[in-house]
N, CA, C and O atoms as a Tinker XYZ file with bonds, in Angstrom:
   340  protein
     1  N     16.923000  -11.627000   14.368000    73     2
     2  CA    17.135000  -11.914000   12.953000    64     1     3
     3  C     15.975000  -12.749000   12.431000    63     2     4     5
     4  O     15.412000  -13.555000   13.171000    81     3
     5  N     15.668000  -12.594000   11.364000    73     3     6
     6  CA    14.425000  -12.938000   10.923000    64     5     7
     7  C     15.061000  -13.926000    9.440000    63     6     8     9
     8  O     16.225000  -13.787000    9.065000    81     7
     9  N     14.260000  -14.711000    8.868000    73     7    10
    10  CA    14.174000  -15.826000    7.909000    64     9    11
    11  C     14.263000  -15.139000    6.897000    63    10    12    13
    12  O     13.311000  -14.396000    6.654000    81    11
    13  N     15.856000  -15.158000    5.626000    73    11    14
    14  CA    15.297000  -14.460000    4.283000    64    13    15
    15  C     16.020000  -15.171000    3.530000    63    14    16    17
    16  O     16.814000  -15.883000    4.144000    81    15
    17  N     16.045000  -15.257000    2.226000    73    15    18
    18  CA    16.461000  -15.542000    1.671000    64    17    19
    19  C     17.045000  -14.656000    0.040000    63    18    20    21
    20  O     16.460000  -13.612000   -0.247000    81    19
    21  N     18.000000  -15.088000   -0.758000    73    19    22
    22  CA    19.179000  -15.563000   -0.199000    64    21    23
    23  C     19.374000  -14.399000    0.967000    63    22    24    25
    24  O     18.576000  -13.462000    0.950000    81    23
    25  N     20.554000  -14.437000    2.121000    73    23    26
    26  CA    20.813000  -13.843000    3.214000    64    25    27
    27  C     21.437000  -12.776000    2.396000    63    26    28    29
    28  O     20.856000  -11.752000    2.755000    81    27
    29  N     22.297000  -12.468000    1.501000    73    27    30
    30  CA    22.881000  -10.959000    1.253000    64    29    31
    31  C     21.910000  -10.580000    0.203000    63    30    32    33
    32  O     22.316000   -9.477000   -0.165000    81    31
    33  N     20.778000  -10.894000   -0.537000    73    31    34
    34  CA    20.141000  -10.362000   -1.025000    64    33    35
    35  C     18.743000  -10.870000   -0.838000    63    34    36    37
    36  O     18.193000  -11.468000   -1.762000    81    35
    37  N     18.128000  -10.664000    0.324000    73    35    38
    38  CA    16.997000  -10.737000    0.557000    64    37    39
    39  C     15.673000  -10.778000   -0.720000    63    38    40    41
    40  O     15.024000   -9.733000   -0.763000    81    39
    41  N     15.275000  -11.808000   -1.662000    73    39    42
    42  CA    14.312000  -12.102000   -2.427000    64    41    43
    43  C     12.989000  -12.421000   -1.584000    63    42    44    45
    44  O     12.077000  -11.614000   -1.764000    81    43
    45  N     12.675000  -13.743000   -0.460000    73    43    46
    46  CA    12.132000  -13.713000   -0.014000    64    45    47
    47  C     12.304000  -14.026000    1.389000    63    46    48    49
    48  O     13.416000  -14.456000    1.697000    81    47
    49  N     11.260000  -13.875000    2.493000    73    47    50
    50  CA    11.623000  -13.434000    3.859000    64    49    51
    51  C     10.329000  -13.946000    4.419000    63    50    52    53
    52  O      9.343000  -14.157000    3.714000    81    51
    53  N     10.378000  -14.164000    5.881000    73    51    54
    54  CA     9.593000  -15.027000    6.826000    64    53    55
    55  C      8.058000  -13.359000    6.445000    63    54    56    57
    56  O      8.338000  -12.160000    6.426000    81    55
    57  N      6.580000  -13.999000    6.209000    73    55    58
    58  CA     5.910000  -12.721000    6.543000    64    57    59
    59  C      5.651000  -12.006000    7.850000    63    58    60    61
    60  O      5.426000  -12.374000    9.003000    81    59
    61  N      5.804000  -10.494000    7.044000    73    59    62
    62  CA     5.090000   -9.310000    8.613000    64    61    63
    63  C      3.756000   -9.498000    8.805000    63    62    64    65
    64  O      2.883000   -9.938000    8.056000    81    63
    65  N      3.737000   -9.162000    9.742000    73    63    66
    66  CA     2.439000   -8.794000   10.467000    64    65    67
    67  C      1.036000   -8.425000    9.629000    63    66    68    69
    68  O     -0.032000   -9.036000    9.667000    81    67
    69  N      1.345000   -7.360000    8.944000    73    67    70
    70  CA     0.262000   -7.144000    7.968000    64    69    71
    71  C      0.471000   -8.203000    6.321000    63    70    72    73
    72  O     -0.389000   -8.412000    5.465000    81    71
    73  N      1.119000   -8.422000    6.338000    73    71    74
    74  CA     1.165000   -9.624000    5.052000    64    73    75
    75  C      0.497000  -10.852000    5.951000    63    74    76    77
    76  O     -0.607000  -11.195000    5.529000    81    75
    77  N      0.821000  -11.343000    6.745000    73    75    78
    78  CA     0.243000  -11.984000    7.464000    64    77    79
    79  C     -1.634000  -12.072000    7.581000    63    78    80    81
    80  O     -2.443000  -12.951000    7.281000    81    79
    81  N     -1.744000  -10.879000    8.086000    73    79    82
    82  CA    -3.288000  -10.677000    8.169000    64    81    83
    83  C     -3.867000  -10.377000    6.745000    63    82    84    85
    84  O     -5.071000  -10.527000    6.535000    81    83
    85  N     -2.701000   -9.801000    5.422000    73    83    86
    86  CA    -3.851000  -10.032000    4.554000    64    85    87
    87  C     -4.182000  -11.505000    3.585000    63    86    88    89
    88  O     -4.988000  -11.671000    2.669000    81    87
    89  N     -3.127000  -12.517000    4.263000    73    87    90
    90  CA    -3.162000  -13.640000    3.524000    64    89    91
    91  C     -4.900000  -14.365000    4.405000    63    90    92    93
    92  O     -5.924000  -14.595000    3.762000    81    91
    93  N     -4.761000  -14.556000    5.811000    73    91    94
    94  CA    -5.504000  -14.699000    6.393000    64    93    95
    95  C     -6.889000  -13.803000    6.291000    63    94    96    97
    96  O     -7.948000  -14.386000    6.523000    81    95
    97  N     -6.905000  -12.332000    5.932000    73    95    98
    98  CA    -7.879000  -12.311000    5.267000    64    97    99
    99  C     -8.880000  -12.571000    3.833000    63    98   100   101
   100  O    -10.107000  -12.562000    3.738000    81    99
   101  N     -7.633000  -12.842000    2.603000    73    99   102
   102  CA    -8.026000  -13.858000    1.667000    64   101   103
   103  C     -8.470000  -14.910000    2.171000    63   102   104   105
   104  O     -9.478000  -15.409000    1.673000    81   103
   105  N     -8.025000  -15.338000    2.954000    73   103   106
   106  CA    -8.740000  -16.872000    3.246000    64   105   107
   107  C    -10.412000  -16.822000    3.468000    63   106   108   109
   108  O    -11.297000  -17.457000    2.894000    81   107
   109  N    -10.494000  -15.630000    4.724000    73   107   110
   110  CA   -11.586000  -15.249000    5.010000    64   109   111
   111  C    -12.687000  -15.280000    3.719000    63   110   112   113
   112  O    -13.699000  -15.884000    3.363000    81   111
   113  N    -12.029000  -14.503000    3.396000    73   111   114
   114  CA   -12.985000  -13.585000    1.967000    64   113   115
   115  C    -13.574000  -14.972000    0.942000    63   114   116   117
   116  O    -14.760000  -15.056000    0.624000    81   115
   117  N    -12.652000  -15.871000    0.567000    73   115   118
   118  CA   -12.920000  -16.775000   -0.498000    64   117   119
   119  C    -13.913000  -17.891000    0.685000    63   118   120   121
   120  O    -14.623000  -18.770000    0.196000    81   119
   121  N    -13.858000  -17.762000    1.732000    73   119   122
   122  CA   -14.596000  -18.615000    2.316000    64   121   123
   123  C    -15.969000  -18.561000    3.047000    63   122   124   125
   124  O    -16.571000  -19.410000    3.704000    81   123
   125  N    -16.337000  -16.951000    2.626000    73   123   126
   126  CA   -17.176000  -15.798000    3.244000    64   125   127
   127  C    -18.358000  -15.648000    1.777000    63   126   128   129
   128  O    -18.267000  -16.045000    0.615000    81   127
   129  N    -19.332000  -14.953000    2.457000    73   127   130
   130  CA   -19.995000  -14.298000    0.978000    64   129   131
   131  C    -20.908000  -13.203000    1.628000    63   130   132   133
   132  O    -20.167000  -12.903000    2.564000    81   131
   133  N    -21.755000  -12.583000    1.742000    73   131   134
   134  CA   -22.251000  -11.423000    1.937000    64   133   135
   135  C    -21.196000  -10.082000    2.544000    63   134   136   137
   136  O    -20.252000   -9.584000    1.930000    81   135
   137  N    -21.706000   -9.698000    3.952000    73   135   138
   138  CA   -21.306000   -8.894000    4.766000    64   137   139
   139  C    -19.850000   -9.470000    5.180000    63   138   140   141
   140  O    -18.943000   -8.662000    4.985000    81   139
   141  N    -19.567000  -10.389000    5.573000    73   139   142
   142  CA   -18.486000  -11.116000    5.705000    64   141   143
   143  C    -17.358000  -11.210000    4.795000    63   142   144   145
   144  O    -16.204000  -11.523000    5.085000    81   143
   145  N    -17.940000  -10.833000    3.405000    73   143   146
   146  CA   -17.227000  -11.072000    2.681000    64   145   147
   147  C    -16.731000   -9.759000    2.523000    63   146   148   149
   148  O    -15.513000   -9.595000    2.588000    81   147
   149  N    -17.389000   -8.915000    2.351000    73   147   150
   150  CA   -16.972000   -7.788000    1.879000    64   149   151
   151  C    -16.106000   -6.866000    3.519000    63   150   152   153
   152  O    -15.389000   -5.885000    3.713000    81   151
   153  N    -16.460000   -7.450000    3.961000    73   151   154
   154  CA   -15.547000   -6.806000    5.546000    64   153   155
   155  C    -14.031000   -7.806000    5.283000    63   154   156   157
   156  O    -12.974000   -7.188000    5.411000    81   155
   157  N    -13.970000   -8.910000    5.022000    73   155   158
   158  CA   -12.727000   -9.635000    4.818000    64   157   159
   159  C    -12.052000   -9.115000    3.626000    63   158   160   161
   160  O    -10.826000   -9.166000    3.732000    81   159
   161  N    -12.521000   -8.588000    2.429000    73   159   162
   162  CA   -11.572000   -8.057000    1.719000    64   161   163
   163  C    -11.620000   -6.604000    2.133000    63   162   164   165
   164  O    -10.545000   -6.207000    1.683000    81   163
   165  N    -12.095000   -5.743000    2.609000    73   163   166
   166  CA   -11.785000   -4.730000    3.131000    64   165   167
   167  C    -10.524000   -4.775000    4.157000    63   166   168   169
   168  O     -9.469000   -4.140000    4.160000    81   167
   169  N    -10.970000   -5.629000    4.902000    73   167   170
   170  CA    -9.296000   -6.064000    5.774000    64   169   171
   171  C     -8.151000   -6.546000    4.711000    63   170   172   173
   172  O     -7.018000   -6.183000    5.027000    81   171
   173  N     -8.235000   -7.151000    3.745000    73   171   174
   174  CA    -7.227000   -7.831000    2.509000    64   173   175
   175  C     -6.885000   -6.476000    2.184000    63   174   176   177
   176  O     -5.693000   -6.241000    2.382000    81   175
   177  N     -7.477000   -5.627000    1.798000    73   175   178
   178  CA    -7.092000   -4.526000    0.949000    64   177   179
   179  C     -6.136000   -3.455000    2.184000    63   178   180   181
   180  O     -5.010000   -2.993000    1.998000    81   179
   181  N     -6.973000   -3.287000    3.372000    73   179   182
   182  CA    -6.090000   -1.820000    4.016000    64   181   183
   183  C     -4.644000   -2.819000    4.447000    63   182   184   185
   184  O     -3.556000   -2.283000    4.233000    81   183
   185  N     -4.645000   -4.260000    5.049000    73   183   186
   186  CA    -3.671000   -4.856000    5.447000    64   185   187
   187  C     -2.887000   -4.869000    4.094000    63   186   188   189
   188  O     -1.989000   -4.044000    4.267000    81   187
   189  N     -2.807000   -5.232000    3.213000    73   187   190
   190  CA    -1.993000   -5.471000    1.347000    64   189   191
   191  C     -1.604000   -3.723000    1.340000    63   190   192   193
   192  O     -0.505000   -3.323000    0.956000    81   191
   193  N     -2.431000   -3.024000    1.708000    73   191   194
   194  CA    -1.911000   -1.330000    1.238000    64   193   195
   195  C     -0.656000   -1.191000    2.867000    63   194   196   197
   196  O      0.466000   -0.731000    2.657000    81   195
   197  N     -0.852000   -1.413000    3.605000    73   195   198
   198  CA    -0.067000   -1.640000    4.960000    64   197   199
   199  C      1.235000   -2.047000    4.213000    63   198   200   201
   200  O      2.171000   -1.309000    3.905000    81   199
   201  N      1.077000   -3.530000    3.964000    73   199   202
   202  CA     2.534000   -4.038000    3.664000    64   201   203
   203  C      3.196000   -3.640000    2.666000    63   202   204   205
   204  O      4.424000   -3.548000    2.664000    81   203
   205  N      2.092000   -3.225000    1.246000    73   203   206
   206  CA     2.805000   -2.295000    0.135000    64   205   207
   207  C      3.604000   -1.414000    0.668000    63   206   208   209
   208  O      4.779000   -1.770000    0.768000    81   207
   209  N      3.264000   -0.133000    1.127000    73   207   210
   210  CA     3.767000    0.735000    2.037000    64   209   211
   211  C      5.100000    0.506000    2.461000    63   210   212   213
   212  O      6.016000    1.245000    2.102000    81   211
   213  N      5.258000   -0.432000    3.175000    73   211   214
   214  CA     6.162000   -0.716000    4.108000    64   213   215
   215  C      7.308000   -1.462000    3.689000    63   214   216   217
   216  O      8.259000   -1.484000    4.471000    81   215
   217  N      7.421000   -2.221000    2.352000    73   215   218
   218  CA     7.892000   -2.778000    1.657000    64   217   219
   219  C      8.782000   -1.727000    0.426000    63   218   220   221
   220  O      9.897000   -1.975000   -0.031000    81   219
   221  N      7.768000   -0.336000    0.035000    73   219   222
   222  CA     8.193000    0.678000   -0.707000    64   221   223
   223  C      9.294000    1.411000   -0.247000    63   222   224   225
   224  O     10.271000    1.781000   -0.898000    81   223
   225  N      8.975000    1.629000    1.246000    73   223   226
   226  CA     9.443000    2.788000    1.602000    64   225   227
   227  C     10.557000    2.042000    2.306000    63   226   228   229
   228  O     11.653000    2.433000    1.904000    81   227
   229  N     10.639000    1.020000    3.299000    73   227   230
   230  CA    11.495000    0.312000    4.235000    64   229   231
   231  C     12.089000   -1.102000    3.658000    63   230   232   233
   232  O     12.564000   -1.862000    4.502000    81   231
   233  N     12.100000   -1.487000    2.372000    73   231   234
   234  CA    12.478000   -2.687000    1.942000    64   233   235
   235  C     14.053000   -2.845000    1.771000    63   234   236   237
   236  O     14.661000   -1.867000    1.337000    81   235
   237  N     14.598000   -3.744000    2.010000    73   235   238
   238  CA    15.198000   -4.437000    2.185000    64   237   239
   239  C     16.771000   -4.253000    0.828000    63   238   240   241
   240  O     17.992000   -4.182000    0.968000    81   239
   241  N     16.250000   -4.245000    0.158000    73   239   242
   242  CA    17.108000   -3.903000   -1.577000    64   241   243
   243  C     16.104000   -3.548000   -2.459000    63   242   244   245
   244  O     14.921000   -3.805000   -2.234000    81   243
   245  N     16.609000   -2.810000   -3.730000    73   243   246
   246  CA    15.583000   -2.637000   -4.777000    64   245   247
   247  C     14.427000   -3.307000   -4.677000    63   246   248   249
   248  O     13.362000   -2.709000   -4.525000    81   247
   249  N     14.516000   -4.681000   -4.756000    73   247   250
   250  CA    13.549000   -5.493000   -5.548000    64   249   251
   251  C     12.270000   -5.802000   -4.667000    63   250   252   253
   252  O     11.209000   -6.328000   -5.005000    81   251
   253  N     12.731000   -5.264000   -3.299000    73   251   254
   254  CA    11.582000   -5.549000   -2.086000    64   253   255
   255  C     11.097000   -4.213000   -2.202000    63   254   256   257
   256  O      9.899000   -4.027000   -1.992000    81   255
   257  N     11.800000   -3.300000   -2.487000    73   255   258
   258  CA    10.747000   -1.858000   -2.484000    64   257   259
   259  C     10.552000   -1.858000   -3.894000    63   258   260   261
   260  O     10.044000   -0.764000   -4.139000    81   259
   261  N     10.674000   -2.457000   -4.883000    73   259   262
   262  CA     9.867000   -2.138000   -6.288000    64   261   263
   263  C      8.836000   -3.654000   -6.185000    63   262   264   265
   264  O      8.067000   -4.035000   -7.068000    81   263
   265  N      8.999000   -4.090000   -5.336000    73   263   266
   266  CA     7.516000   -5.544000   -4.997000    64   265   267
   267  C      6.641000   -4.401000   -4.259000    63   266   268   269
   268  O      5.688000   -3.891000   -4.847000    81   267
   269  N      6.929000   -4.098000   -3.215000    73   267   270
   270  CA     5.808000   -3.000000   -2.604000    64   269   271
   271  C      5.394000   -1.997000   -3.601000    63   270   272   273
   272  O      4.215000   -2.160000   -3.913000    81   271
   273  N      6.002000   -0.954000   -4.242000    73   271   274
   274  CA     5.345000   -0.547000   -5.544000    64   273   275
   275  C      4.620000   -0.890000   -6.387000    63   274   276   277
   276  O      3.842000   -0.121000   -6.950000    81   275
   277  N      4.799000   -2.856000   -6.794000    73   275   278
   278  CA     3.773000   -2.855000   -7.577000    64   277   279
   279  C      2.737000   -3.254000   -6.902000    63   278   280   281
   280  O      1.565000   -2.929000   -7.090000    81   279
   281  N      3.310000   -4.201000   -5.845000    73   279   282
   282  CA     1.506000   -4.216000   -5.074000    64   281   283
   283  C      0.348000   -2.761000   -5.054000    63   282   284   285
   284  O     -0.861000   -2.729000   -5.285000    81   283
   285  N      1.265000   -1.712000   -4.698000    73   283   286
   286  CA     0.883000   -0.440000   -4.178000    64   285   287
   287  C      0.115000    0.009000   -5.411000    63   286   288   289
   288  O     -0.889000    0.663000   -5.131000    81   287
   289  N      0.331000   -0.173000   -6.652000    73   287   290
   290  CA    -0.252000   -0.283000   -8.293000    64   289   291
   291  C     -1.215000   -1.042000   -8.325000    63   290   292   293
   292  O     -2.326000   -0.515000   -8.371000    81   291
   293  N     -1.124000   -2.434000   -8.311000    73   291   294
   294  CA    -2.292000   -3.748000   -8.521000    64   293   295
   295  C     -3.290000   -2.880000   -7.093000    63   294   296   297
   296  O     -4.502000   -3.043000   -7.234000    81   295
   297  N     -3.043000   -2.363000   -6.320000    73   295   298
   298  CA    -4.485000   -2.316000   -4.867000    64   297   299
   299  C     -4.849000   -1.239000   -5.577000    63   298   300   301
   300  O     -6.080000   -1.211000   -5.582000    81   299
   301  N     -4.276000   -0.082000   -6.352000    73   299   302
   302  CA    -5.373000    0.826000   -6.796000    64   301   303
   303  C     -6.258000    0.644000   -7.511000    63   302   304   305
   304  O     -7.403000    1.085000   -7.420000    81   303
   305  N     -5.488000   -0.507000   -8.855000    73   303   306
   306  CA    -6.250000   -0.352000   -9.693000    64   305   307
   307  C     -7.817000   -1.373000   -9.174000    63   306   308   309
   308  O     -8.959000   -1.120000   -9.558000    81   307
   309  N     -7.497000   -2.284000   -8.425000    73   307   310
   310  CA    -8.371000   -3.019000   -8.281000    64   309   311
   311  C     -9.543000   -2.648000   -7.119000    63   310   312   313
   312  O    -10.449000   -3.422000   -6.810000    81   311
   313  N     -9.335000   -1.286000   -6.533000    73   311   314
   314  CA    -9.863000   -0.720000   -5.972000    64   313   315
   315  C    -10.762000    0.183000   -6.722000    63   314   316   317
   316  O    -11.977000    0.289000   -6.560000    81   315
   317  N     -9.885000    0.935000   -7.713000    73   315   318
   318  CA   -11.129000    1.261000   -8.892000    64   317   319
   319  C    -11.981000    0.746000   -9.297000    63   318   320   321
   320  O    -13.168000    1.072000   -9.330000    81   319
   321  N    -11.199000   -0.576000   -9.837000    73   319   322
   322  CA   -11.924000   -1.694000  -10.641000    64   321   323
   323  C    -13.776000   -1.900000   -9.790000    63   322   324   325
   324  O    -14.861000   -2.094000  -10.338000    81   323
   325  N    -13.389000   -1.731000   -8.173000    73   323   326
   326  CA   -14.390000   -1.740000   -7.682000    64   325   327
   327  C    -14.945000   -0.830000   -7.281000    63   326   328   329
   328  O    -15.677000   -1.164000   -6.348000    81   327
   329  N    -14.994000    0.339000   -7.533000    73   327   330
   330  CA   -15.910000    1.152000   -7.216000    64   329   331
   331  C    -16.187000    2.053000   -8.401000    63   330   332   333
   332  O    -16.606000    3.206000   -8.300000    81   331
   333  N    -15.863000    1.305000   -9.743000    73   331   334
   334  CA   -16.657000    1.321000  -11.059000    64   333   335
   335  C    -17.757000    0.704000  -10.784000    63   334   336   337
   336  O    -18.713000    1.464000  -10.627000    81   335
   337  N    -17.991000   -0.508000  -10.657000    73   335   338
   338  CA   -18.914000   -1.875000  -10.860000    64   337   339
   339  C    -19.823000   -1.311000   -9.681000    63   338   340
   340  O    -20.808000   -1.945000   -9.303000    81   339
């Protein structure tokens, strides 16, 4: 059993594995700048599309699979956003 809160309606919950690695790769990234940097948000982005995913499809009640949806929204667009610029 894992940490959530509230317990019959799970809002928020101890992080997975890939939420995990993409918080730790923000860290990276804001603390990085060239090659480093751009390899740490590359890890932020496929780990954040990981937990979107997994949150959409396997969440918990509505509101954990419509949180993975919008993450799964905010990583495209900001994935565009960058490979406009």
């Amino acid at each position: 059993m894992h940490w959530q809160w509230p317990a019959r309606f799970p809002l928020v919950q101890f992080p997975n594995p890939p939420l995990i690695v993409a918080l730790l790769a923000d860290l990276g990234a804001r603390a990085s700048s060239g090659a480093g940097h751009r390899w740490m948000l590359a890890l932020f982005y496929a780990s954040m599309s990981v937990w979107a995913y997994e949150e959409a499809r396997h969440g918990d009640n509505w509101f954990r699979r419509a949180l993975g949806i919008g993450f799964a929204a905010y990583i495209l667009v900001m994935l565009s956003r960058a490979l406009r610029s």
